[in-house]
N, C-alpha and C positions, 0 to 999 in steps of 0.2 A: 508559433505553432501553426502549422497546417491545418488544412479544412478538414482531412483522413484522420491527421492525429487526434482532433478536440471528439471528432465522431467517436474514434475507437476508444477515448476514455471514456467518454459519456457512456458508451455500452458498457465498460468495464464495472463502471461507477453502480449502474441502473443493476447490473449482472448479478454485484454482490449483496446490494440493498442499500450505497452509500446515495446522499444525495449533496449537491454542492454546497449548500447552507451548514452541511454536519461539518465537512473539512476543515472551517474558519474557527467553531470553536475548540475542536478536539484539539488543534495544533496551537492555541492559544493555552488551553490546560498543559498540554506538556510544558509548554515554554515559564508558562508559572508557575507548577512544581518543580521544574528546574529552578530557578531564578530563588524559589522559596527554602530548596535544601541548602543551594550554596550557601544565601545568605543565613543559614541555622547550622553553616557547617558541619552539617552533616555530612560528612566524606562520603563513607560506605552506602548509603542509603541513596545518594547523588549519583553515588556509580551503576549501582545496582538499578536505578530505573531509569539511567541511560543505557546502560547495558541491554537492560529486561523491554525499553522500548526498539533499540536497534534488532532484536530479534523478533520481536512481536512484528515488526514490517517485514522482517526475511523471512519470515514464518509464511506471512501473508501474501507477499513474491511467489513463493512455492505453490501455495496454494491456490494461485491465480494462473501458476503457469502447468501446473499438472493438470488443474480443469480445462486449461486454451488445449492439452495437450489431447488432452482425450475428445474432446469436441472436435479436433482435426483428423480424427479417422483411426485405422490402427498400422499406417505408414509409419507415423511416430516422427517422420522426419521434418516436419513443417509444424509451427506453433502456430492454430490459427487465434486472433482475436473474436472477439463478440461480433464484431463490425465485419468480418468475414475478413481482415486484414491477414497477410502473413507479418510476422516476429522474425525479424533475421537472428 
């Protein structure tokens, strides 16, 4: 990763209120209630909160990229980051 890119998460990160110590263990919870429904096979409920987490981050995509969106003016045509970076 580049010296721009670590910047422009760090802003992203700081932006929404995450901070680098939350990452390690929220991605550690998922991985263990996955790991906990298989082994309970529980089909539907394994589905459903992989399902229900892949949206919760597209959800959170959008939401990251409507605010870069409105923070870049009302050209609309340039996504800017926190970091003052352009989004191709």
């Amino acid at each position: 990763m580049s010296r721009d890119d670590a910047i422009a998460e760090e802003a992203a990160m700081h932006g929404v209120g995450l901070k680098k110590r939350h990452i390690f263990p929220i991605a550690l919870c998922i991985i263990f209630f996955t790991i906990f429904f298989m082994f309970m096979v529980w089909k539907k409920i394994t589905w459903i909160f992989l399902i229900g987490t892949n949206i919760g981050l597209f959800a959170h995509f959008m939401y990251l990229r409507r605010k870069a969106k409105r923070a870049g003016g009302m050209g609309g045509e340039s996504y800017v980051k926190d970091g003052g970076m352009e989004i191709s």
